[in-house]
TIVOLO-397389 format. One record per residue (C-alpha): residue in one letter; x negated, z, y negated. Coordinates in steps of 0.5 Angstrom, whole numbers, plus 2048, in hexadecimal, padded with zeros to 3 digits. Layout:
aXZY/...
//
This chain:
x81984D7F5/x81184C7F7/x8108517FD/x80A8557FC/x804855800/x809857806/x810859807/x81185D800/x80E8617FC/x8108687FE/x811866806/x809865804/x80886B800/x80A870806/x80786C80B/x80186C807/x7FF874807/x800873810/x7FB86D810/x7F687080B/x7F6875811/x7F6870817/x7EF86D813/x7EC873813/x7ED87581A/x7EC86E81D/x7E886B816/x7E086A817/x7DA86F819/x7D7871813/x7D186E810/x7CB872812/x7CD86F819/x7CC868817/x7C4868819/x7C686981F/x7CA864821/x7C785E81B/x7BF85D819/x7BF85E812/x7BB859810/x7C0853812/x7C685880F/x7C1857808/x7C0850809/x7C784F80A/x7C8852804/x7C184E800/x7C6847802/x7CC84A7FF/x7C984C7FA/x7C58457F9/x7CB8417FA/x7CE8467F4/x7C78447EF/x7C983D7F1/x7D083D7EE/x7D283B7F6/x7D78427F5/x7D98467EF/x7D884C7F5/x7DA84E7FC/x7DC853800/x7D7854808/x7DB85880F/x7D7857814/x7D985C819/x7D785D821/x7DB862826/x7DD866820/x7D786781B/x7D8863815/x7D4860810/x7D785E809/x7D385C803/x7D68597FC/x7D38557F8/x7D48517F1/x7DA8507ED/x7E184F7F0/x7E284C7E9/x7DF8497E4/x7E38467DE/x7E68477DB/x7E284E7DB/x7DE8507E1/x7E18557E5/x7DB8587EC/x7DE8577F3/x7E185D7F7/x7E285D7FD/x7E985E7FC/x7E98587F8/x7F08547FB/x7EE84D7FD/x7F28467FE/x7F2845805/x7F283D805/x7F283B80B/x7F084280E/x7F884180E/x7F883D814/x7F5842819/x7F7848815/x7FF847815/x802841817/x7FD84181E/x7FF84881F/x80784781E/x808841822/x804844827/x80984A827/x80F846827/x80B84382E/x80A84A830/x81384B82E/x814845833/x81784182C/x81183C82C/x80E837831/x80883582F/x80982E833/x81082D831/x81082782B/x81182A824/x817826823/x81A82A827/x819830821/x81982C81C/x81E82681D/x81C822818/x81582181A/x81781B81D/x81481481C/x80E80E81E/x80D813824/x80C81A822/x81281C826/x80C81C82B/x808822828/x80982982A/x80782F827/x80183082B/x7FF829828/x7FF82C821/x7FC832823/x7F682E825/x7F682981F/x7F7824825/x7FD822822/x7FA81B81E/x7FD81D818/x7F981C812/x7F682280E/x7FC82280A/x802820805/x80181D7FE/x8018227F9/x80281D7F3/x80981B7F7/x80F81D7F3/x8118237F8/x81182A7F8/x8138317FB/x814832803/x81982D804/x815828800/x80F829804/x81282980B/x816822809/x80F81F806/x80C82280D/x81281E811/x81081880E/x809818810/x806812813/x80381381A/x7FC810818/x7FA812820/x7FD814827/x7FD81B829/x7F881D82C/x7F481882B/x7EF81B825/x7EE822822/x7F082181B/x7EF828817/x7F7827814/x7FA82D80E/x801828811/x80182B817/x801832815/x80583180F/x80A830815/x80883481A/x80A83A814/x811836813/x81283681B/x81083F819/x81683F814/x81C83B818/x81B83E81F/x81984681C/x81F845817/x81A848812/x81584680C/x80F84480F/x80B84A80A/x81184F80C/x81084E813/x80984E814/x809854810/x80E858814/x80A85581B/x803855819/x801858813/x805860812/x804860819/x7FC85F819/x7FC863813/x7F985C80E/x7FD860808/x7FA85C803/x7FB855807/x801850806/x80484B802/x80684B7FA/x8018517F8/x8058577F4/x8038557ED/x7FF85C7ED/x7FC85A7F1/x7FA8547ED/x7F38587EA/x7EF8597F0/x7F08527F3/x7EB84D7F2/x7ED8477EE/x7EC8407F0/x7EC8397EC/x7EF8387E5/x7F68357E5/x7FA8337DF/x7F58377DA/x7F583D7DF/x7F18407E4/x7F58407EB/x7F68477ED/x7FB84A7F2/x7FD8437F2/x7FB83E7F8/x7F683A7F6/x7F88357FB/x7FC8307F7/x80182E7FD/x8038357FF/x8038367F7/x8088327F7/x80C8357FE/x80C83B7F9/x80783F7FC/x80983F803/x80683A808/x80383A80F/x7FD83780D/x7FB83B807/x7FE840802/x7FB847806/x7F784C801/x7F4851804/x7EE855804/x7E7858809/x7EA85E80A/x7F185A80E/x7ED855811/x7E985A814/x7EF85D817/x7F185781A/x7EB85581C/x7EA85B821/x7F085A823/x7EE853826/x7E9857829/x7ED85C82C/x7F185782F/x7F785782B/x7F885F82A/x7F5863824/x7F686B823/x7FB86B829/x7FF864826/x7FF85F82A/x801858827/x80085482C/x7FF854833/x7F7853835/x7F984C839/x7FC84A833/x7F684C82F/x7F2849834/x7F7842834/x7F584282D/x7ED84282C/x7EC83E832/x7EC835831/x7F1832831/x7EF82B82F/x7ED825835/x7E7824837/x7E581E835/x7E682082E/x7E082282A/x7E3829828/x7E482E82B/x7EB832828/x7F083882A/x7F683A828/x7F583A81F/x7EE83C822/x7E8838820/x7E2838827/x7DE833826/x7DF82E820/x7DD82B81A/x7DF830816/x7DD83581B/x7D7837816/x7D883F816/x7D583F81D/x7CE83D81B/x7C983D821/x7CA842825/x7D2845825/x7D384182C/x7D883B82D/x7DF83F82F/x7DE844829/x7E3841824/x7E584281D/x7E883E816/x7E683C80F/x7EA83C808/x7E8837804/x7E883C7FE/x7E283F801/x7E4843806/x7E284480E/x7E3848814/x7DF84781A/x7E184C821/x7DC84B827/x7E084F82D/x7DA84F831/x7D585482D/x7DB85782A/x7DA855822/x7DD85281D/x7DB84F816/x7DF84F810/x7DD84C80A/x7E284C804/x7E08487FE/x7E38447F7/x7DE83D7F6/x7E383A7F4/x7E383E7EE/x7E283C7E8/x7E38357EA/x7E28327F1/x7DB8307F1/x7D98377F5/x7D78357FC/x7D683B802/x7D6837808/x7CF837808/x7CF83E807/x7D483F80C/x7D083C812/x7CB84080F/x7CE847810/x7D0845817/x7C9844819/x7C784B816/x7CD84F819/x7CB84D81F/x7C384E81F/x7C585481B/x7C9857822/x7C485B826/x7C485C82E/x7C785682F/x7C584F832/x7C984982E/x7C4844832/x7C8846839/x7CE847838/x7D284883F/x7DA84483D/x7D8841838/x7D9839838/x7D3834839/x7D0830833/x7D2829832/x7D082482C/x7D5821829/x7DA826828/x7D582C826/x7D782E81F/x7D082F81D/x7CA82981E/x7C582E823/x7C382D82A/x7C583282F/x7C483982F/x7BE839834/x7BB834830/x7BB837829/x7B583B827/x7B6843829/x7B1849827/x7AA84982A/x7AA84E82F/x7A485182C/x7A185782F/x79D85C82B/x79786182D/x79B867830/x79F861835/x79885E837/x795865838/x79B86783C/x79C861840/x795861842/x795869845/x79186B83F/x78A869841/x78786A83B/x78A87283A/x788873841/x78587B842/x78487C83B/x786881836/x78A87E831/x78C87F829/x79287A827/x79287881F/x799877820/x7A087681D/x7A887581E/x7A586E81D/x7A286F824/x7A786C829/x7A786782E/x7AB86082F/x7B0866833/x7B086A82D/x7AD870831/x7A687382D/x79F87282E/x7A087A82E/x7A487A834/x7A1875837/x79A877837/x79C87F838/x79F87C83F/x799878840/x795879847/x78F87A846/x78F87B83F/x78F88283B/x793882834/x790888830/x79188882A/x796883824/x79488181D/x79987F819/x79787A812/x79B87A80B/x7A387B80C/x7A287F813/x7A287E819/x7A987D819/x7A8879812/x7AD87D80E/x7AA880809/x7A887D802/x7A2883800/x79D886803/x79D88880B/x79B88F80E/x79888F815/x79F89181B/x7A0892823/x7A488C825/x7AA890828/x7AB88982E/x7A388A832/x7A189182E/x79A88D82B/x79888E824/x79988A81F/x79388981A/x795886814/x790881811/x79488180A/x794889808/x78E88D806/x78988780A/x78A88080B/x785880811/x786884818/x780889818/x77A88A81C/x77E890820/x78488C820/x781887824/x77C88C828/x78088B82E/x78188482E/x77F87D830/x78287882D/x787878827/x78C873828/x79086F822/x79786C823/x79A86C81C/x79E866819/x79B863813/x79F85E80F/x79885A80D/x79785D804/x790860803/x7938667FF/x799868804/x79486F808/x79586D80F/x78F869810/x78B86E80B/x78D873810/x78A86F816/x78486E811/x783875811/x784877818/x77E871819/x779874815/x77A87A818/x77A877820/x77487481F/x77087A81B/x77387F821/x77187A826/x778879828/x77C87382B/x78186F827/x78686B82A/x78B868825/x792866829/x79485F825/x79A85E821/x79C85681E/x79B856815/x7A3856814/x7A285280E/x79E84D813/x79684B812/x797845810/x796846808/x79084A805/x79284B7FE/x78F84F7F7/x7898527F5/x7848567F9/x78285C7F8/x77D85E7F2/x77E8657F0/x77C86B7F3/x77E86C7FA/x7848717FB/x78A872800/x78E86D7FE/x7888687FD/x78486A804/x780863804/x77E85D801/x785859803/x78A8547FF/x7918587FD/x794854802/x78E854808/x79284F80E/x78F854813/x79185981A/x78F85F819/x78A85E81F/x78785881B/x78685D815/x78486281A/x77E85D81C/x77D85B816/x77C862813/x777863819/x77385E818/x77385F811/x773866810/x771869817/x76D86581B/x76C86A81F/x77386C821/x77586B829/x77C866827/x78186482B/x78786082A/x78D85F82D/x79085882B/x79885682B/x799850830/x79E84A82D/x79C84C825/x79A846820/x79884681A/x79D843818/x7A284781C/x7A784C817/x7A985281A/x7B285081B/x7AE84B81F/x7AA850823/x7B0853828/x7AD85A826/x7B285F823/x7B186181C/x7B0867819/x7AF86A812/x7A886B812/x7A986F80C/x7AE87380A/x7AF86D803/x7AD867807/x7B4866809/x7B485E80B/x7AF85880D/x7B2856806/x7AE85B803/x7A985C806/x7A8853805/x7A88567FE/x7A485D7FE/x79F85A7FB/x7A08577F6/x7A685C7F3/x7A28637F6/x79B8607F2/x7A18637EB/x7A28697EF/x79E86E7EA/x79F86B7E4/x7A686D7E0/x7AB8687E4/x7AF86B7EA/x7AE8677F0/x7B48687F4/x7B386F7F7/x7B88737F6/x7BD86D7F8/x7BF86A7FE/x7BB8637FC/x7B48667FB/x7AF8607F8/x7B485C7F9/x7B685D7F1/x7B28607EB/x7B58637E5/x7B48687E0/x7B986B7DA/x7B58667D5/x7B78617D9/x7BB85B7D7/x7BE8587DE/x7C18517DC/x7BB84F7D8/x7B68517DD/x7B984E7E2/x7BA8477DE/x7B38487DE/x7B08497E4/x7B68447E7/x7B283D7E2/x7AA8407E4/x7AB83B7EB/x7A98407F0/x7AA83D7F6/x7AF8407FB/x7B28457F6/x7B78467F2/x7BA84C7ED/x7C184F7EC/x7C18547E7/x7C485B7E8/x7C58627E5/x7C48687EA/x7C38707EA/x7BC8727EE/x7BE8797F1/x7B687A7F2/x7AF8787F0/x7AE8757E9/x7B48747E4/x7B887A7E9/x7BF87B7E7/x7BE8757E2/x7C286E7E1/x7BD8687E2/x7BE8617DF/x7BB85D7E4/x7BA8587E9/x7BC8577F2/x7B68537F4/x7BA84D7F9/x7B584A7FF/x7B78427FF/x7B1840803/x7AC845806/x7A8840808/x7A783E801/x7A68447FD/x7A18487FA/x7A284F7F9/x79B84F7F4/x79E8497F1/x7A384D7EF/x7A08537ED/x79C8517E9/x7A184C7E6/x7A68537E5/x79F8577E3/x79F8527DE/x7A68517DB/x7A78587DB/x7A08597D7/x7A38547D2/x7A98577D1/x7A985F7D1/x7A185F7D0/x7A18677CD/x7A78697D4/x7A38667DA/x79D86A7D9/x7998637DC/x7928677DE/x79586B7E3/x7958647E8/x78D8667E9/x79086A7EE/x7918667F2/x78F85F7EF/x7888617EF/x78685B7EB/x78485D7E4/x7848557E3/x78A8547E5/x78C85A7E2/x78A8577DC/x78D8517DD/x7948547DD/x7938577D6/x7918517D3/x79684D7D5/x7938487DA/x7978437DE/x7978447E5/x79383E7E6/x78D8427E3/x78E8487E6/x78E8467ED/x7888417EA/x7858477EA/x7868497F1/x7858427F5/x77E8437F7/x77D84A7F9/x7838487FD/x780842800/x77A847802/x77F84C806/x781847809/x77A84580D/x77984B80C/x77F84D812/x77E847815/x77A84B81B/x77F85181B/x78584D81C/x78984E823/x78F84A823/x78F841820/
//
């Protein structure tokens, strides 16, 4: 009679209500602590590769739990099935395990028999198993299998006439040993096929009844084991197609199938939630909730290697370190951190020196085997890691020191790789330099949250505590001077330094003369995200008309273009002047706002006494993830550097009648409305070839703006090369699909808000390719670009 998932089902219910307790108590913080502990874009890139890996049919679904010091961030995404009908993933999806069985509870239980003084590691193997006898492998020892050093091959025919647990160990005892112990690192499933019997003859229990009693009921992994509940069999992820049927609740591997489900190699389900409880217990050396399962040098002999030096991989105890499968360490997890893989798609990675683990859960051998995740699983490990912040993975005091050869991945060492550029701002230059520029001057300071410097304190702090320098009064642009609010913005006191706050998105979009009758200089540090019609740089635009006609000074503190100034692209400007159209520039302008600001002067206001603070370290070409600079939402919908990669494609359809994600927690990275059909936009957008983009169809309900409280059909936008999109490419290919499609529905007139280009405009209506509308656009472009040219500050 099948055991299920632990030592039986009512032993389970009850302790189920007790676990539930310890997960709440000793569970992850919730989840508006996670920006605080992660960059958000690396979270949303994390999620866009999962996602691309879905749309390319590499995994039906996948379940992320990347989690540091107690703060979790979890994300489910796709199907866990797909035939023979399609089901979501949940996050309590059950997954078999694969070769997670390894380290998840055949490991563990040796270890406790080592710890219960039942096991040597050193002692040969056949002295637990003493027909494991022959052609020298009475010299192997059970550390040797723990390691893959055993010089046994990868595993025992499956096609031979053989079965159950007898039947595996005795083809397993007449194995050949093609190498001497030792000697090689030969990832083997024999080795852990006997180490679980090893498990079953020394304990005098099942290898799944005694991992359970052990491990999973006291850690509380109240849905991991061995031989799954048939209740249970609805919420777990099915795997390949066997005898006519999908594998589901079965072990998918055909040698513990055979064993009847229970082996050490593989056979494990388990789900996020359990493997994160083991995880942190790692991390706490051994004890969870007031549980200790093992001894801290116990955890410590396992995660630390094991393996000879002269051999290419570095291994532990079960544990991988640094080998060819080691993949879900990416670039930047240091060698000493460990983890393991399964081959139906799942992972676990755990780095004890910065205390993160990543888990990543998935079926890609469902419907058939032709899934393949280890790409995304090395990409996953980069984004983890890039995604911690505070922490220094490029020096990490313990860890083991790079070598070629035996790195699981083909990278040079750490402090070769290419890292963010310490790129300094305006407001670093200026307080570095003692703020010379400031000195004796009576300032007004145009500003908002985006305001900081590489330290996270504020230009308002910083140049209220100037010496020499005398803040009097703050103005504030759209959103605030806190960027909070979506509506028009009243005048206030800032309760931190008692100064008035002005605001320049109210009744006035300019300060006033009386405003300023006290000032010298205006100075302008906001961040921009390089669009025409995003009213930053309207805002800096107006405060320099109003300088020059006051006879003020003008200081902009310069700020990197997070979508780089490399890409200048879309129409110029040619309608009437407004605030989201402040200049004759393209949509996507590639210029700072110190750049715009000499050319706003030059062109507008010659007679303005300008001065602008370059960025040191910044190119053109230099996106913001790689400028070491903290992000901040400079919006309150402009989330990510995904979206803000986007906003000018997507934000051009704001006004017309399409949500554009406001409302979501995805703004302008999906588009829909009620009329929307998502899968047969999606097919669409997926055959028009738009470089570095690909679509995912969606439904969603906005809580706000366009379509609030309304279900949308829709589209998730996914970034595959940023250096390749054209956020315009895509706007007009979705201006034009959309107008095709749901001509009456879209209201396609309302795009001149933002557009500003009657000919494009018409374009769209008549149904015109992209390659005639930006036609239109290709020798107005080449005149900005010599036009710039003389206001550019950075090559």
């Amino acid at each position: 009679m099948p055991v299920p998932l632990c030592i039986g089902a009512l032993f389970v219910r009850k302790l189920h209500l007790l676990c539930l307790l310890l997960a709440v108590l000793g569970g992850p913080a919730a989840a508006q602590s996670v920006p605080e502990t992660f960059h958000a874009a690396k979270l949303h890139e994390m999620e866009a590769a999962i996602s691309l890996a879905i749309s390319d049919g590499r995994t039906p679904g996948g379940v992320l739990w990347l989690e540091r010091a107690g703060v979790a961030h979890r994300q489910t995404l796709g199907s866990r099935a797909v035939k023979p009908a399609r089901e979501p993933m949940t996050e309590d999806t059950i997954f078999d395990a694969a070769s997670l069985t390894k380290v998840i509870a055949t490991t563990p239980a040796v270890m406790r028999l080592v710890e219960q003084g039942r096991v040597e590691l050193d002692a040969p193997v056949s002295r637990y198993l003493p027909e494991f006898r022959g052609e020298g492998k009475e010299s192997i020892t059970v550390r040797q299998l723990l390691t893959h050093t055993s010089g046994l091959r990868a595993g025992i025919p499956v096609n031979a006439s053989w079965s159950g647990v007898e039947g595996a160990m005795r083809t397993a005892a007449a194995e050949p040993l093609p190498a001497q112990p030792g000697t090689v690192v030969r990832y083997s499933d024999i080795n852990f096929i006997l180490l679980g019997e090893v498990v079953s003859r020394v304990s005098g229990q099942p290898l799944n009844v005694f991992c359970a009693a052990e491990i999973f009921v006291p850690l509380g992994m109240v849905e991991t084991g061995y031989l799954p509940a048939e209740s249970l069999r609805p919420r777990i992820a099915p795997t390949t197609e066997v005898d006519g049927a999908f594998l589901r609740g079965i072990v998918h591997d055909p040698t513990a199938r055979r064993m009847g489900g229970v082996a050490g190699h593989a056979g494990l389900f388990t789900t996020a939630a359990d493997l994160a409880r083991f995880a942190r217990m790692m991390l706490a050396s051994g004890e969870l909730d007031g549980t200790r399962i093992f001894k801290p040098e116990t955890v410590a002999l396992m995660t630390h290697v094991h393996t000879a030096e002269h051999l290419p991989a570095r291994r532990g105890l079960g544990w991988d370190i640094d080998s060819p499968f080691a993949g879900p360490r990416g670039q930047w997890f240091p060698i000493g951190s460990y983890g393991h893989t399964g081959w139906t798609g799942t992972s676990l990675w755990i780095d004890p020196f910065s205390r993160t683990f990543v888990i990543f859960l998935a079926n890609r051998n469902h419907p058939t085997e032709a899934g393949n995740v280890t790409p995304l699983r090395r990409t996953l490990g980069t984004l983890a890691a890039e995604s911690v912040r505070g922490f220094n993975f490029l020096h990490v005091p313990g860890a083991l020191p790079w070598r070629s050869g035996g790195a699981s991945l083909d990278l040079p060492p750490p402090q070769q790789r290419q890292t963010p550029a310490a790129v300094l701002n305006g407001i670093d230059i200026l307080a570095r330099d003692g703020f010379g520029p400031l000195q004796g001057l009576k300032i007004g300071l145009v500003t908002n949250h985006t305001g900081i410097d590489r330290q996270r304190r504020t230009t308002i702090d910083l140049l209220h505590q100037a010496p020499g320098v005398k803040l009097v009064a703050l103005f504030s642009p759209e959103h605030g001077i806190r960027g909070a609010q979506d509506e028009k913005v009243s005048d206030s006191v800032d309760a931190r330094t008692g100064l008035p706050i002005y605001s320049l998105y109210g009744a006035s979009r300019a300060p006033s003369a009386a405003q300023l009758a006290g000032i010298d200089a205006l100075v302008f540090d906001i961040q921009d995200i390089g669009c025409r019609f995003y009213t930053y740089i309207s805002t800096m635009g107006e405060c320099l008309t109003v300088s020059a006609a006051l006879g003020k000074k003008f200081i902009v503190l310069d700020r990197p273009n997070p979508i780089t100034g490399a890409r200048v692209e879309g129409p110029i400007l040619a309608e009437k002047r407004s605030f989201t159209a402040w200049h004759e520039i393209p949509v996507r302008h590639g210029m700072t706002v110190g750049e715009l600001a000499r050319m706003f002067a030059a062109e507008r206001e010659p007679k303005a006494q300008l001065t602008v603070i370059p960025c040191e370290g910044w190119t053109r070409d230099t996106w913001f993830d790689a400028t070491g600079q903290p992000w901040v939402n400079p919006s309150p919908n402009m989330r990510s550097l995904h979206a803000a990669t986007l906003y000018p494609g997507v934000g051009l359809l704001e006004f017309c009648n399409l949500s554009v994600g406001r409302g979501t927690d995805r703004p302008f990275e999906i588009i829909g409305a009620p009329y929307i059909n998502g899968d047969q936009l999606t097919e669409i957008l997926n055959r028009s070839g738009l470089d570095g983009l690909r679509f995912m169809g969606t439904r969603y309900i906005p809580t706000a703006s366009v379509f609030a409280g309304k279900e949308c059909g829709g589209v998730q936008i996914l970034i595959t090369d940023r250096d390749a999109c054209s956020p315009l490419d895509l706007g007009m290919v979705l201006a034009t699909t959309l107008q095709r499609l749901h001509p009456k529905e879209l209201k396609i007139e309302n795009l001149a808000k933002l557009l500003a280009h009657p000919a494009s405009l018409e374009a769209i209506r008549q149904g015109k390719s992209l390659s005639e509308i930006k036609a239109l656009w290709a020798p107005e472009r080449e005149s900005f670009r010599s036009r710039r040219e003389s206001f550019l500050l950075y090559r």
